[in-house]
TORZAZA-333165 format. One record per residue (C-alpha): x, y, z; residue in one letter. Coordinates in pm, whole numbers, plus 32768, in hexadecimal, padded with zeros to 4 digits. Layout:
XYZa/...
***
This chain:
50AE58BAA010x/4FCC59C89F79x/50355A299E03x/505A5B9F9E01x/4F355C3E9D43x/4F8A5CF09C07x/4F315E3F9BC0x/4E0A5E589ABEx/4E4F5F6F99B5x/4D4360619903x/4C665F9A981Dx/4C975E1998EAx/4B8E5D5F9980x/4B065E0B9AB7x/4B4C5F709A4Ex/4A7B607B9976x/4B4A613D9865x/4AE96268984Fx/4A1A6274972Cx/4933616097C9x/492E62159904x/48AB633B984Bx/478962A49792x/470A620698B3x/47096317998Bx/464D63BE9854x/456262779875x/452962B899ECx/44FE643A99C2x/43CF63D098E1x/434062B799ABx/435663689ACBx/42AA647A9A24x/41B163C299BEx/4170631C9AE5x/413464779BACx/402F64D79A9Ax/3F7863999B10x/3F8563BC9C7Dx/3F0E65539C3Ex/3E0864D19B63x/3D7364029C5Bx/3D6E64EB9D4Fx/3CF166299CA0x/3BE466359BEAx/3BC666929A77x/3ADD679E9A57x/3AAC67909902x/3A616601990Ex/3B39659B97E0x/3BEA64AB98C1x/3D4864B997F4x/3E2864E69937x/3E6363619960x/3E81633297DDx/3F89646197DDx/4033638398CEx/402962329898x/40B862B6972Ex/41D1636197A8x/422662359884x/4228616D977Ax/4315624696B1x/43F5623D97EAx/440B60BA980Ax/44A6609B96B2x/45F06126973Cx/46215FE797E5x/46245EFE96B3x/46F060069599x/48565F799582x/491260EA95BAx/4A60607095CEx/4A216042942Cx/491061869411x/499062F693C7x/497663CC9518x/489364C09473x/477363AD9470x/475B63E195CEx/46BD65369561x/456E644E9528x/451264699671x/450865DA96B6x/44636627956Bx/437465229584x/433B65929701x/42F166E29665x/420F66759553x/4164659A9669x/410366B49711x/40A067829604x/3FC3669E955Fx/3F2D663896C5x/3EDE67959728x/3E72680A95CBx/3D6A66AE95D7x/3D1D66FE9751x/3CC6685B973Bx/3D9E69099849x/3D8068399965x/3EF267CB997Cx/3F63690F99E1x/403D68289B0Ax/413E67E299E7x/419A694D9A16x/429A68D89B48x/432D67AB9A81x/437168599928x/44D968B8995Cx/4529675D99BDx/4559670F983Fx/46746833981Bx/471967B89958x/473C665598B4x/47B066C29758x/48DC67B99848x/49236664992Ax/494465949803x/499F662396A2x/4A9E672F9631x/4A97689D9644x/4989695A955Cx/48B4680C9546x/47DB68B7967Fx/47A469EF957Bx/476D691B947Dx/461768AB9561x/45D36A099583x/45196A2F943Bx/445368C0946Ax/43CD694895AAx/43816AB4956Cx/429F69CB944Ex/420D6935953Bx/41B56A5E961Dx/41466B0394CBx/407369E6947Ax/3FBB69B995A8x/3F7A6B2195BAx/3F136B169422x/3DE56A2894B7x/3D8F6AD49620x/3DFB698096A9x/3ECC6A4997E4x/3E646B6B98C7x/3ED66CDA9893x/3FB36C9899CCx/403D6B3A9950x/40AF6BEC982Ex/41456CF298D8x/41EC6C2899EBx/42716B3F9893x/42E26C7697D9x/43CA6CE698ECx/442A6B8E9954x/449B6B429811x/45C16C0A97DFx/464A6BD69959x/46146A73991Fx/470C6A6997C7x/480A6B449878x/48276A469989x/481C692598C1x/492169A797E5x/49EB6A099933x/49D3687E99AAx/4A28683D9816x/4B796902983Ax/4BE268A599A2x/4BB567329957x/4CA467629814x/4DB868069912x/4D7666F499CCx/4DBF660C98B0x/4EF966A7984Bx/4F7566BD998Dx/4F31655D99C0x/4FE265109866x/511565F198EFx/511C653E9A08x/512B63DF999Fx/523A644E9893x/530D64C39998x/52D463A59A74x/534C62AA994Dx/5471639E9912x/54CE63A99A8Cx/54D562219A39x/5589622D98FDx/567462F199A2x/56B1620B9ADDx/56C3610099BDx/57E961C998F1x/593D61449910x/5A0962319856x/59F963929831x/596C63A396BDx/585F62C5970Fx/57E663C99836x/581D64F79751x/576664499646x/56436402974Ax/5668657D97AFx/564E660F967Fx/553D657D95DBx/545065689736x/54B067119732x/5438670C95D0x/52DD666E9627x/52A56707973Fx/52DB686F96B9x/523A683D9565x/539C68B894F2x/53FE68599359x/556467D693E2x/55EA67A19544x/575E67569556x/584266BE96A5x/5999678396B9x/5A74670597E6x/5B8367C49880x/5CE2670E9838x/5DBE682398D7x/5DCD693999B6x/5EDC6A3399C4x/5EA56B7F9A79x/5E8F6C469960x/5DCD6B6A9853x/5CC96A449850x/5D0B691F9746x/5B9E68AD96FFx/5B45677E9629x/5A1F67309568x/59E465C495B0x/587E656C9538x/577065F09487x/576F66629305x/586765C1924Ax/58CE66DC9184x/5979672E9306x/597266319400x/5AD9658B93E5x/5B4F66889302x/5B6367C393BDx/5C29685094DFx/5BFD69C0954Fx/5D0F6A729609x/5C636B9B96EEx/5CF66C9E9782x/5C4D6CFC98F6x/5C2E6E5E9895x/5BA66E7A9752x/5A496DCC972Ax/59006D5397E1x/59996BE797B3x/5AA06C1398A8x/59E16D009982x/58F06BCB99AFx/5A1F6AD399FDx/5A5F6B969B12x/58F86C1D9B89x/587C6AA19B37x/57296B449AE6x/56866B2B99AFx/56946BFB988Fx/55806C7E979Dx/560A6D0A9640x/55056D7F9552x/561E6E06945Ax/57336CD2945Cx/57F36D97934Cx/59166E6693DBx/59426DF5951Cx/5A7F6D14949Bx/5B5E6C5893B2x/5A8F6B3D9440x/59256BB793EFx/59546C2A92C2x/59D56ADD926Dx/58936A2B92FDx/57C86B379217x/58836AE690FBx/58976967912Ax/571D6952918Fx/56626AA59114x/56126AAA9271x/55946C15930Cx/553C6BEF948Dx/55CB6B259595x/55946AB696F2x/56E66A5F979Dx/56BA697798FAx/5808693A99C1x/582067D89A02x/58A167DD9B78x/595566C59C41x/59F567129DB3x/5B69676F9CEFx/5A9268909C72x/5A2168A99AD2x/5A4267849A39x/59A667F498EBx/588468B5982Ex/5732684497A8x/5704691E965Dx/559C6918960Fx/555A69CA94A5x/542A6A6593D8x/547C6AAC9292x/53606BD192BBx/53556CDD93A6x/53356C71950Ax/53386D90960Dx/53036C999746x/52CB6B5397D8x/518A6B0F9872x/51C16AE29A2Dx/514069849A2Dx/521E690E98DCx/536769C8999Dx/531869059AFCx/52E767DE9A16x/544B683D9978x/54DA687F9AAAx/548D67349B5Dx/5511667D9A06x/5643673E9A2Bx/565E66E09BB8x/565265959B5Ex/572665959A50x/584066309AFAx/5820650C9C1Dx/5854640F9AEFx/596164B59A5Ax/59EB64EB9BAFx/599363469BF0x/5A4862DD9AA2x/5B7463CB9AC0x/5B9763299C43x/5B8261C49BB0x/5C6761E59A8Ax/5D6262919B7Bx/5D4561649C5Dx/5D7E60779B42x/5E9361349AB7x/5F37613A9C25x/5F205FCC9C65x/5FC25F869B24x/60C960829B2Fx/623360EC9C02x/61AE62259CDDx/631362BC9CD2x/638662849B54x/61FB62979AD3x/628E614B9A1Ax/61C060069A0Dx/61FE5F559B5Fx/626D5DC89B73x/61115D339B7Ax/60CD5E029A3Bx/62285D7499B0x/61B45C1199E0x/60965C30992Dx/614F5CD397F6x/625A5BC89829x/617A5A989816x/60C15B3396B8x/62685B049616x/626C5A8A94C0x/63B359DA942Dx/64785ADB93CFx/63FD5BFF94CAx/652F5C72959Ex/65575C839737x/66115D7197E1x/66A25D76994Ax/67415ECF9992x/680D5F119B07x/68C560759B54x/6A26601D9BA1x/6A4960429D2Cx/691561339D78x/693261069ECCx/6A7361C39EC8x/697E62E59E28x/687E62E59F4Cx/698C62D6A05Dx/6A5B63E79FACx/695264BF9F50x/681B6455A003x/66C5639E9FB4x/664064E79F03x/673E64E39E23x/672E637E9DD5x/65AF63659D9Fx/65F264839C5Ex/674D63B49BD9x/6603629A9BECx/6505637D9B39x/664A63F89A2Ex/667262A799F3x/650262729990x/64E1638C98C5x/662862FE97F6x/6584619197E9x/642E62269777x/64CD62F39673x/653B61C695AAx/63EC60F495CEx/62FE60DD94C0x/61A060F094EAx/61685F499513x/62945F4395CBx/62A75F05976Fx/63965FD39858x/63705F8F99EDx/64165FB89B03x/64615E4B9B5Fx/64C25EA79CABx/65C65F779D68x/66BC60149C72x/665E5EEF9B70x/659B5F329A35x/64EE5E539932x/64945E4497E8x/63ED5DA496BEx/64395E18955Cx/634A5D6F9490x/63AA5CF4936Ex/65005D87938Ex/66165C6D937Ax/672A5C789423x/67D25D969329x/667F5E7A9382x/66A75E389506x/680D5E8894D5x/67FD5FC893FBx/66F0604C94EBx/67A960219631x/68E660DD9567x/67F261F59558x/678361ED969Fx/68DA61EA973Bx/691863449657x/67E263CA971Cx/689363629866x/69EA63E59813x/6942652697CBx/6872656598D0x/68F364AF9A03x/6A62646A9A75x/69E163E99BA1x/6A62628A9B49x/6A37618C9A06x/695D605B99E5x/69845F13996Ex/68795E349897x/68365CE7982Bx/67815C9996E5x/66AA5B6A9696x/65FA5ADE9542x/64D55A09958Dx/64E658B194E6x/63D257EB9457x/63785717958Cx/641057B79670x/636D580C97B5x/6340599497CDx/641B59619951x/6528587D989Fx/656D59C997A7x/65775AAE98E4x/662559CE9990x/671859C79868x/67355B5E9871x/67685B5999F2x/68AA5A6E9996x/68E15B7A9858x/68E85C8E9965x/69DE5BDB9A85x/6AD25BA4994Cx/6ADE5D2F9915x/6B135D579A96x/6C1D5C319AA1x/6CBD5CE39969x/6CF75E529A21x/6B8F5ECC9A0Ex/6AEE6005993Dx/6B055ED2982Dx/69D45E5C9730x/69ED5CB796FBx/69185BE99616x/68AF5ABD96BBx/6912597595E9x/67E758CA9542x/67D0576D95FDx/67EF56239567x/66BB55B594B6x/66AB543994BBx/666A537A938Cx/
***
């Protein structure tokens, strides 16, 4: 089978970086100069009979061929300015020795300024300027060029540095926007790569930052919508924020919630005043200007890009805010991805009807017991006797009561699911069987209070060293029949078993 070729990057074997490129094409410029002075030369006669033509340009080819040995990878990119000058100085000298019969270099003499705009930064063409008008000077100095040459140089001159410079400029946009693009194309991939939401903002913010030229860029996600106000978060960005500060925004009060709901995005040049959350971004920051991008998902807003100039910044350039837009098109579609898959996780590990962890998340917690953790079976005492009195509605929120009472005891490395049914489970890590016990107490308080529906039974287990994590549920299922057998709405500690010796 064929191996798959790999793709050869910038710089490899088989490609031209762009450096090299440049100095040859100088190279060939020049040879192929040179050659045309040889081919003219041969063809029209000098009338002075100095014979320099095919000197002039078996020189300049030689000049030329040196591009093709100089290792430009390791050479400054202003040494490719050698060829242009030395084309110029070429000429000069040729024309000066020759005495005006090159006057056919008059149609090739911007060529130099078009190379220098192709190849070299902007004001490095009207840095040439001078070196030519020299040359023009020179040759003129010496009667070496016709009234007309020098005429026909004169004006070409200045057209041919305004082009060159024009070619300079457009191939910096070019640059940049090539730059812009490949950062947002490695953000795009970041972003597909980003598994939790912080990782995305922190992807968003700091892509924002770069591709705006902005001092700070900061990721604040929306964490709750109520019709009135927007809770915004800042999750990434500038430490002196991200993770520490939560803005509550009122709808009709300031440009921030105005862009929730428009989803369009914002320019600020004066960030002061327009909220308790600016000013604190002004005074955390010394920030001035900002650029605000929703971050939009198919729900709607999902957050806002803050993009910040601690100068004054009246606007955003159109190509930067397409740039910023795109990023923020993306982004939400992450966000959007992320939220989907952490609500799918958190769905197939959890009871759709209490919002408790379901039995499959259970027996995970159950097998990580450690001697000493407590299990808990809990059944409501004839339910069914609920749902046929009162109906299936009514029963699902005596379920979700029942929840909210069981939850309200756990600690934070505590387990509470719905096993299954009306039955509950537990694991109190750590508790004993006295914790287990003086939790359930509390939990039955809850239920007394706030349902009257019916009572529930439980059965409490302590793991023991080498027990099997099903032997000490098995032990609080017996735990639990014992309070049934005993008249229900009953708490029983399960007996430790035998340990042999």
């Amino acid at each position: 089978m064929l191996a798959r070729a790999r793709p050869v990057n910038r710089g490899q074997r088989g490609t031209l970086d762009r450096r090299t490129w440049a100095g040859w094409l100088g190279g060939s410029l020049l040879m192929g100069a040179g050659a045309v002075v040889l081919v003219l030369s041969a063809f029209i006669p000098d009338s002075d009979g100095a014979g320099l033509e095919p000197l002039a340009g078996l020189l300049t080819i030689l000049i030329g061929s040196t591009a093709f040995v100089l290792p430009w990878k390791r050479l400054d990119e202003r040494v490719q300015l050698v060829y242009p000058v030395s084309g110029l100085a070429v000429l000069t000298v040729a024309v000066i020795v020759g005495g005006g019969t090159l006057d056919y270099y008059v149609a090739v003499y911007p060529v130099p300024f078009i190379y220098v705009g192709v190849t070299q930064r902007p004001a490095m063409v009207v840095a040439l300027g001078p070196v030519a008008l020299a040359s023009i000077l020179t040759v003129g100095a010496f009667g070496g060029w016709s009234a007309v040459a020098v005429t026909n140089l004169a004006m070409a001159l200045p057209l041919s540095v305004v082009i060159g410079e024009l070619l300079a400029v457009g191939h910096l946009r070019q640059q940049r926007a090539e730059r812009s693009v490949a950062r947002l194309l490695q953000g795009v991939r970041s972003l597909n790569r980003a598994g939790h939401e912080e990782d995305a903002a922190e992807v968003i913010a700091a892509l924002g930052a770069a591709l705006s030229d902005a001092d700070v860029g900061v990721s604040f996600l929306l964490e709750r919508v109520r019709a009135d106000r927007h809770v915004v978060r800042a999750v990434a960005g500038h430490p002196s924020v991200a993770g520490r500060v939560s803005f509550e925004l009122a709808v009709e009060d300031d440009g921030t919630s105005a862009l929730l709901r428009a989803g369009t995005p914002v320019m600020l040049p004066e960030l002061g005043g327009q909220g308790p959350w600016a000013d604190h971004l002004v005074a955390a920051l010394a920030v001035r200007s900002a650029f605000l991008v929703p971050l939009v998902g198919r729900p709607g807003v999902l957050g806002v890009l803050a993009l910040l100039w601690r100068g004054a910044r009246a606007r955003v350039p159109a190509g930067t805010r397409y740039e910023l837009e795109l990023l923020a098109e993306e982004a939400g579609r992450a966000i959007e991805r992320i939220r989907s898959t952490e609500r799918l996780a958190r769905e197939a590990q959890t009871d759709a009807l209490t919002s408790l962890a379901n039995r499959r998340s259970y027996a995970r917690a159950l097998d990580r017991i450690q001697p000493g953790d407590a299990v808990v079976i809990v059944d409501l005492d004839r339910f069914k006797l609920v749902n046929d009195r009162e109906g299936h509605d009514a029963g699902d929120e005596v379920l979700r009561t029942m929840a909210d009472c069981l939850r309200g005891v756990a600690r934070g490395g505590d387990c509470v699911a719905r096993y299954g049914g009306e039955e509950f489970a537990l694991v109190f890590a750590g508790a004993g069987a006295g914790g287990a016990r003086a939790a359930m107490d509390r939990a039955k308080q809850a239920w007394e209070q706030r349902s009257g529906a019916t009572t529930f039974s439980a059965g409490i287990a302590v793991a023991l060293p080498d027990e099997a994590p099903d032997e000490t549920l098995r032990r609080a299922d017996v735990a639990l029949y014992a309070a049934k057998a005993a008249g229900r709405d009953r708490i029983e500690v399960a007996p430790a078993r035998a340990v042999a010796s």
